[in-house]
C-alpha positions as CSV (number, residue, x, y, z in Angstrom):
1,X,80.2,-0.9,-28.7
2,X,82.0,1.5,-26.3
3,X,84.6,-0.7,-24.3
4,X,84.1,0.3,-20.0
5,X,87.0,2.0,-18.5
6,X,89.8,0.1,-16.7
7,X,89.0,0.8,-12.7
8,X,92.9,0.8,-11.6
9,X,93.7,-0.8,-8.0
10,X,93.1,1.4,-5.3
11,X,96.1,3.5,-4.2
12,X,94.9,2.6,-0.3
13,X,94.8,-0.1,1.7
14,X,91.7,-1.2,3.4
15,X,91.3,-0.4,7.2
16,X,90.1,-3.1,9.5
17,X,89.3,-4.9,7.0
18,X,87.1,-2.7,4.8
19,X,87.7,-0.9,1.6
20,X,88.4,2.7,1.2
21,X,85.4,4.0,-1.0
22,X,85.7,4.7,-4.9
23,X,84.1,7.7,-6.8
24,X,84.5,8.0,-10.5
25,X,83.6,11.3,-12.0
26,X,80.4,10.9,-14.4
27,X,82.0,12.0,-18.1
28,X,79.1,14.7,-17.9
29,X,78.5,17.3,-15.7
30,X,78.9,21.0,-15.3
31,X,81.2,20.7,-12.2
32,X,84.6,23.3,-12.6
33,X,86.3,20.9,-9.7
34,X,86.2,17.8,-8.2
35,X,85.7,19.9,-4.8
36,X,82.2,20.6,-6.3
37,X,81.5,17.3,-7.5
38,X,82.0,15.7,-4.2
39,X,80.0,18.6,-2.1
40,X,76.9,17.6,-4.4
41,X,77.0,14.1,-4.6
42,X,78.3,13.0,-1.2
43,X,75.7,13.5,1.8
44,X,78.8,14.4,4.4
45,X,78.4,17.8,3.8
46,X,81.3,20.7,2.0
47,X,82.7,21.2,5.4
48,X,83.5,17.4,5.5
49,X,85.0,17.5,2.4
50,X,86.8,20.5,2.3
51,X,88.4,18.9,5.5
52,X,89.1,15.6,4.0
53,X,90.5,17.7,1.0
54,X,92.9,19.6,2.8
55,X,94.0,16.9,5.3
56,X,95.2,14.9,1.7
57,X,92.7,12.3,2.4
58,X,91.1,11.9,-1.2
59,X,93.6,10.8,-3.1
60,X,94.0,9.9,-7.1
61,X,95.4,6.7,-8.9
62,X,98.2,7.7,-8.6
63,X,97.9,7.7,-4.2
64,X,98.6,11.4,-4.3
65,X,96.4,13.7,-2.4
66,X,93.6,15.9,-4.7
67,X,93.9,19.1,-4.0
68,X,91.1,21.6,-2.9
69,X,91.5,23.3,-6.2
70,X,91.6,20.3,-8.5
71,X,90.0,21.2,-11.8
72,X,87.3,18.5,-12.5
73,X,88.2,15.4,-15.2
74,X,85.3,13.5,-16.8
75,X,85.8,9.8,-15.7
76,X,88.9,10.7,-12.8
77,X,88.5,7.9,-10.1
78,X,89.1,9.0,-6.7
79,X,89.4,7.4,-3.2
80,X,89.1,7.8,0.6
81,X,87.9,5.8,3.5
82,X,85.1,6.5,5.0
83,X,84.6,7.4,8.7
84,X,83.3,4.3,10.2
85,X,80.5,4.5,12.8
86,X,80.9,3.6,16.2
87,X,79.6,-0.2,16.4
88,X,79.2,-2.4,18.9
89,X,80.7,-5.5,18.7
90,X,78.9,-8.5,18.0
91,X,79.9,-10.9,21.0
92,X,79.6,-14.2,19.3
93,X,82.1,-16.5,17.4
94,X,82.2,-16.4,13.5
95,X,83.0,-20.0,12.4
96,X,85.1,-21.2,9.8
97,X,83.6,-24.7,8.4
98,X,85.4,-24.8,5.2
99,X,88.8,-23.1,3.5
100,X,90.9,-24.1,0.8
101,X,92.6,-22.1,-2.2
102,X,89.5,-20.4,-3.4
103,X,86.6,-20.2,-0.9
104,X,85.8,-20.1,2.6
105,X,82.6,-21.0,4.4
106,X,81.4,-19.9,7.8
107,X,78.9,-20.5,10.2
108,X,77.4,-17.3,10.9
109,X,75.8,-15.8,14.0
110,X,72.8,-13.7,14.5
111,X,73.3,-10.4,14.4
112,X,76.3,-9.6,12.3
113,X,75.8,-8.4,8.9
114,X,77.7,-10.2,6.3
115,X,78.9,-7.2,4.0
116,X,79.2,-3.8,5.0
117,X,76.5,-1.7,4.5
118,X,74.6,1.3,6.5
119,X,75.9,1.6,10.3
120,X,77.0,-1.9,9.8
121,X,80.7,-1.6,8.3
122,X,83.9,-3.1,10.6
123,X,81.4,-5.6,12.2
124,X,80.4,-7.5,9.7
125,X,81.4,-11.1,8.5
126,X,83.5,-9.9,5.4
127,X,85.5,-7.3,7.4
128,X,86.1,-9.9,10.4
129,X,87.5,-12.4,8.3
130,X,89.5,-10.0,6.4
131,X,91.5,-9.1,9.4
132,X,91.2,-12.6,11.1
133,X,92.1,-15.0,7.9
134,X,94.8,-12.3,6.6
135,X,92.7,-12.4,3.1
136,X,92.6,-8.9,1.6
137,X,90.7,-9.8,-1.4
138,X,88.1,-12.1,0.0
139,X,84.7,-11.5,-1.0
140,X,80.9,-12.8,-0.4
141,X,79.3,-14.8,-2.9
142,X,76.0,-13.8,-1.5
143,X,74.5,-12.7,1.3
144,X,72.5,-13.3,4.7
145,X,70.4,-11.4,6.1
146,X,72.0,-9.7,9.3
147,X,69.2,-11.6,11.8
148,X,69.7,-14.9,10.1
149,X,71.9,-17.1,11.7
150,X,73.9,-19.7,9.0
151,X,76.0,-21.2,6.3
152,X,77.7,-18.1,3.9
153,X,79.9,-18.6,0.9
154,X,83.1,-16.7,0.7
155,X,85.6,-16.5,-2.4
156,X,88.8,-16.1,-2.0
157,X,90.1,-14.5,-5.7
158,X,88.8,-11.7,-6.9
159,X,88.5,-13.6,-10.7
160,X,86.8,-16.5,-9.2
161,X,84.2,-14.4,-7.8
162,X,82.1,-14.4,-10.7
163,X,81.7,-17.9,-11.2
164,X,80.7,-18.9,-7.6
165,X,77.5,-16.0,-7.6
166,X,76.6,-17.5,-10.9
167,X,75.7,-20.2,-8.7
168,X,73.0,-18.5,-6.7
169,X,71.9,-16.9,-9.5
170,X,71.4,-19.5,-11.7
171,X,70.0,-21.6,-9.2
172,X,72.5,-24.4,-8.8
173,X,73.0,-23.8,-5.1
174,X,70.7,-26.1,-2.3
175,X,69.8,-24.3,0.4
176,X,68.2,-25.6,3.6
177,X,66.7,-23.7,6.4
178,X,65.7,-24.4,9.7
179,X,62.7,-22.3,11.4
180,X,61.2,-21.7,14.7
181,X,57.6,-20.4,14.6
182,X,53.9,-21.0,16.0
183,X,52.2,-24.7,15.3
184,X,49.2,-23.7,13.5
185,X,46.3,-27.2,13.0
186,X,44.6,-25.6,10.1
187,X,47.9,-25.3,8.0
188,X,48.2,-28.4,5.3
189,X,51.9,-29.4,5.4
190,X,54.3,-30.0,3.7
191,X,53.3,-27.4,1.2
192,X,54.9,-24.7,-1.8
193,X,54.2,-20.8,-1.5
194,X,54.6,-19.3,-5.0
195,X,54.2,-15.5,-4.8
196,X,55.4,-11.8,-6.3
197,X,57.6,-9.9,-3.4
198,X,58.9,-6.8,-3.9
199,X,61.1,-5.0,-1.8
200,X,61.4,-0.8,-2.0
201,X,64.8,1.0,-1.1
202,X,64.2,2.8,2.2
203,X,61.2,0.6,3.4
204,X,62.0,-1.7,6.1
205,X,59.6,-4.7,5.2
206,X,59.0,-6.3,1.5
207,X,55.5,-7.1,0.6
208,X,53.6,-9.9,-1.8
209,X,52.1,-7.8,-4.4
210,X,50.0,-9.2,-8.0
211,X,52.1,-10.5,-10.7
212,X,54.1,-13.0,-11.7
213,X,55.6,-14.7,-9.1
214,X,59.2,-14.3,-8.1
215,X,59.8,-16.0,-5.0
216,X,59.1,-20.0,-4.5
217,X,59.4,-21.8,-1.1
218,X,58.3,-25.5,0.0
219,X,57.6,-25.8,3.9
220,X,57.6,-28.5,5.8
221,X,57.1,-29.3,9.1
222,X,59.5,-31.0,11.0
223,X,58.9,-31.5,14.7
224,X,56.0,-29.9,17.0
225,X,56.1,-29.6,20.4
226,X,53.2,-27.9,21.6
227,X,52.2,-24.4,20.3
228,X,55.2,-24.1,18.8
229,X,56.9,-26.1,15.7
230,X,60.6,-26.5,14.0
231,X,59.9,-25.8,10.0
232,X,62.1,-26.9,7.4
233,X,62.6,-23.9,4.7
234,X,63.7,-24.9,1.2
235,X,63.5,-21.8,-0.9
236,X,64.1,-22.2,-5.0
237,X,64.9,-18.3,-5.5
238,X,66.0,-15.5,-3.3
239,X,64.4,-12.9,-2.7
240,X,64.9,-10.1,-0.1
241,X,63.3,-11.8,3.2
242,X,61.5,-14.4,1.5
243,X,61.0,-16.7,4.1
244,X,59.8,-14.2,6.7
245,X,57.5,-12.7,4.1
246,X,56.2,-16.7,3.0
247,X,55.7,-17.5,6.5
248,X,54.5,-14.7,7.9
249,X,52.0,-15.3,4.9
250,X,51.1,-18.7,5.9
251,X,49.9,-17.3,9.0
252,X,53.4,-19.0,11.3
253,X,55.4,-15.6,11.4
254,X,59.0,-16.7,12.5
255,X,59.6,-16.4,16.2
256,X,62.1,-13.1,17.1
257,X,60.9,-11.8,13.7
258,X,61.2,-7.8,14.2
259,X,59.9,-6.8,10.7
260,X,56.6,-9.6,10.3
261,X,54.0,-9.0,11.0
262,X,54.5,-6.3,12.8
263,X,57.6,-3.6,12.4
264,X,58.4,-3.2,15.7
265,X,59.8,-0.3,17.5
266,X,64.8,-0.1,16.9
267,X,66.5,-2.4,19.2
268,X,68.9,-0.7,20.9
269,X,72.6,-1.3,19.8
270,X,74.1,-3.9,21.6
271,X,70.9,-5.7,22.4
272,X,71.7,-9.0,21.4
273,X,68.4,-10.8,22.8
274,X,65.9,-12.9,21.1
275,X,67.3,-13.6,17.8
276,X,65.4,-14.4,15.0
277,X,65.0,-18.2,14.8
278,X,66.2,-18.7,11.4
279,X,69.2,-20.7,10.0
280,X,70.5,-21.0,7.3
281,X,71.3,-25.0,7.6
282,X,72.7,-27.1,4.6
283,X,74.3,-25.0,1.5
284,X,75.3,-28.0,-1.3
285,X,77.0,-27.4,-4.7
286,X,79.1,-28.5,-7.3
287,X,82.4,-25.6,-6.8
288,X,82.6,-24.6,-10.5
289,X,86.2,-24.5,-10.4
290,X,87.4,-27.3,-9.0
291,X,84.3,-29.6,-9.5
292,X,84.0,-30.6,-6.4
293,X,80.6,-31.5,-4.8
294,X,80.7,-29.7,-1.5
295,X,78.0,-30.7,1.2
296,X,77.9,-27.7,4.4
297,X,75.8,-27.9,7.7
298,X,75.4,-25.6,10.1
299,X,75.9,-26.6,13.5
300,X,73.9,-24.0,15.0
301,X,71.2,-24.7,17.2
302,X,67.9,-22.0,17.2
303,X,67.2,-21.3,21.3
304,X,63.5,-21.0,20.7
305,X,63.8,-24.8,19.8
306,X,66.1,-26.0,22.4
307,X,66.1,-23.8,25.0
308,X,62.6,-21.7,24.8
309,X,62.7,-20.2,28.3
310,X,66.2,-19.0,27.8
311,X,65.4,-17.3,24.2
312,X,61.6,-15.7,25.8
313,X,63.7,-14.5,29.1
314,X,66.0,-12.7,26.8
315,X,69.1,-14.2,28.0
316,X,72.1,-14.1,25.4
């Protein structure tokens, strides 16, 4: 069995708070430099690169700069930081609830991503509590979506990472959600959606297609006032949007929901109105390194629920 390459550290340091960007050169390829490598596979463009190249700003393991020239060396790692997009900041506090020697857990808002990804890089949870707790190496356990609002595992060493997303994976993690959505008479609560989702790269929306199901959630309804009602969300497995898609399906799409059940139209950045009303609540689990049984909830309230005139007026 061939034995993976070593990745060595990363001869940069991250910049507010996020990680320069590793490429290792495939063994194959018909490439005479790593100039030519780069040009293909990166979508900034030659001109980007031949600038980055002769600025010194790809560098080797060894920190030194690559030069325009270099001749191309099957499995050579290289780095560089990215050029981050402009981004608006996210106005709204980021929470620490818990932090000892090897995890931290927040409380977060609506609106800010949790790992960087897209047009989404500095502001997002990871990279604000790099730079905030002084924690180089911290890293998410799993992730929220960037509308949801809630309770997100960090780790704090790199080693221990592992063990704490075996967690979610294996299924050892309670999760408790809070929703916001339409009363509906005819719906037969409390009650478990079992379906297939599938979600494709580039499309905005997942869908419930035939098959074996993937995705299980219990609903339950826990206080109605009028048209509208305050769900409580427990899903078993997690799968990309699965409680927009299972509500949306039970015919009580989640209120602020831009995606179900209809995409509508980019909010403009800094539009901070309306959130979706979904939270993330209570995240329980036995830490599988120190055996501890931790017990988290969110202290979040959803504005739909306790301030609907405030959250329909778009006030933020």
């Amino acid at each position: 069995m061939r034995r993976k390459p070593r990745i060595p550290d990363s001869p940069l340091p991250q910049r507010d708070g996020v990680d320069p960007v590793r490429v290792r050169l495939p063994a194959e390829g018909a490439w005479g430099t790593v100039r030519e490598h780069l040009v293909e596979r990166l979508a900034a463009g030659a001109g980007v690169i031949d600038g980055m190249l002769d600025a010194g700003l790809i560098v080797g393991a060894d920190g030194h700069p690559v030069a325009p020239d270099a001749v191309y060396v099957p499995g050579m790692f290289v780095w560089f930081h990215r050029e981050l997009p402009d981004e608006v900041p996210v106005p709204f506090p980021l929470e620490v609830v818990y932090r000892d020697g090897h995890i931290v857990v927040v409380d977060k808002p609506h609106f800010l991503a949790t790992t960087p990804r897209g047009s989404h890089v500095a502001q997002t949870a990871l990279a604000r509590l790099r730079r905030e707790l002084g924690i180089p190496a911290l890293g998410a356990a799993h992730r929220l979506d960037r509308l949801t609002a809630g309770l997100v595992l960090f780790t704090v060493r790199p080693e221990e990472r592992g063990a704490y997303q075996s967690l979610f994976r294996d299924r050892l993690v309670r999760k408790e959600y809070e929703a916001v959505a339409p009363y509906r008479e005819a719906l037969e609560l409390p009650c478990t959606v079992r379906s297939r989702i599938e979600k494709e790269r580039g499309v905005l929306t997942a869908r419930e297609v035939p098959g074996e199901p993937n995705a299980v959630s219990r609903v339950e309804l826990a206080e109605r006032r009028g048209d509208r009602a305050r769900y409580r969300l427990l899903p078993s497995t997690g799968q990309t949007h699965q409680l927009r898609v299972h509500m949306n399906a039970l015919g009580v799409p989640i209120l602020g929901d831009p995606l179900y059940p209809v995409v509508t139209g980019p909010v403009p950045a800094g539009d901070f109105r309306r959130p979706l009303q979904l939270l993330a609540r209570v995240l329980e689990f036995t830490d599988p390194v120190t055996g501890h049984r931790h017990a988290f909830r969110s202290g979040r309230t959803l504005l739909a629920w306790s301030a609907y005139d405030d959250w329909a007026g778009g006030r933020q």
